[in-house]
Structure formats: C-alpha cells, structure tokens
N, C-alpha and C positions, 0 to 999 in steps of 0.2 A: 405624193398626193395624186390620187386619183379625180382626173379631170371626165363630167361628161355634159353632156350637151342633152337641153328637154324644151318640148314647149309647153307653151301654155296649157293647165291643169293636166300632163306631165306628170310622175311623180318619181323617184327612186325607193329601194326599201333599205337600212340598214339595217342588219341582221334578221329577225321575225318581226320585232316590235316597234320598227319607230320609220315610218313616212316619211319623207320628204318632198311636200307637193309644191310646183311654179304656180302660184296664184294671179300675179299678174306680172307684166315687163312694160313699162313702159320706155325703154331705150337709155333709160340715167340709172333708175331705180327696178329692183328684181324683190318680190313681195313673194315670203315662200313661208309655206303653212310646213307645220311641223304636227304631226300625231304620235305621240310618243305615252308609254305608261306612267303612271303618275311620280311611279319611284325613282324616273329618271329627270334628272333638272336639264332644262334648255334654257340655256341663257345665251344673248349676246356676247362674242368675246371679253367684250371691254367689262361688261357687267361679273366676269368672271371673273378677270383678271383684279378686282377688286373684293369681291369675294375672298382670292386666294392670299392677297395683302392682309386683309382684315384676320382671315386666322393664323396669319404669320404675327401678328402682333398680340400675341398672351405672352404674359411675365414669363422671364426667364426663356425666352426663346420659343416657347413652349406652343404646340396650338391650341388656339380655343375652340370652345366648340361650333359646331357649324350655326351660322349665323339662322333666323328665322326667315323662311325664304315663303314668297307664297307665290303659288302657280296660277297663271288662266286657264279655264276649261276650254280647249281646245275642241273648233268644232272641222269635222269633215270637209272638204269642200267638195262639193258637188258639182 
C-alpha cells in the first residue's frame, strides 16, 4: 500500500485519468472528491463489496450480469 500525506484541496493523480482531491479534514472525518471518467465506477468499499456478492449469486454459480449502477456527475473543486 502506498501511503501519502496532502492537505487541504491537495490532490494525487492515478494513472492520467482519475484525481484524487482532500476536500475537506475535519480531524474525525477526511471528505475526498474523486474525478474520474465516466467508464470507470468509484464506489465505497462496502458498496462494492456488495456489488461483487450480488453477481456471485446467478444460478449455478454462475455470474450475473453487472448490476444497473448509476453514477453522480462529479464536479471539480476549485
């Protein structure tokens, strides 16, 4: 795991296409904006890790298909 340290509005890049900006900290809670293209899903762990349950459960073992997922349009912060 690659640890780094940012401050406020802050941002890292992963690979060309997806941001990762600190939007806010207030000392409990870390509020981080993500820019990323549309074809790429950013979900909460947890929200995925449900996700990947749900297509584990088609007949016969089998996967279904990806569930209907809908994205927010993500804005900049400035």
């Amino acid at each position: 795991m690659l640890v780094l340290t940012r401050k406020l509005k802050q941002s890292i890049m992963i690979g060309e296409d997806i941001e990762v900006t600190v939007l806010s900290n207030d000392g409990k809670k870390v509020r981080l904006g993500i820019q990323a293209p549309p074809a790429v899903p950013v979900h909460r762990s947890e929200i995925y890790d449900e996700i990947q349950a749900k297509r584990g459960e088609g007949a016969g073992g089998e996967r279904s298909e990806q569930p209907e997922l809908t994205r927010a349009r993500g804005r900049r912060a400035g």
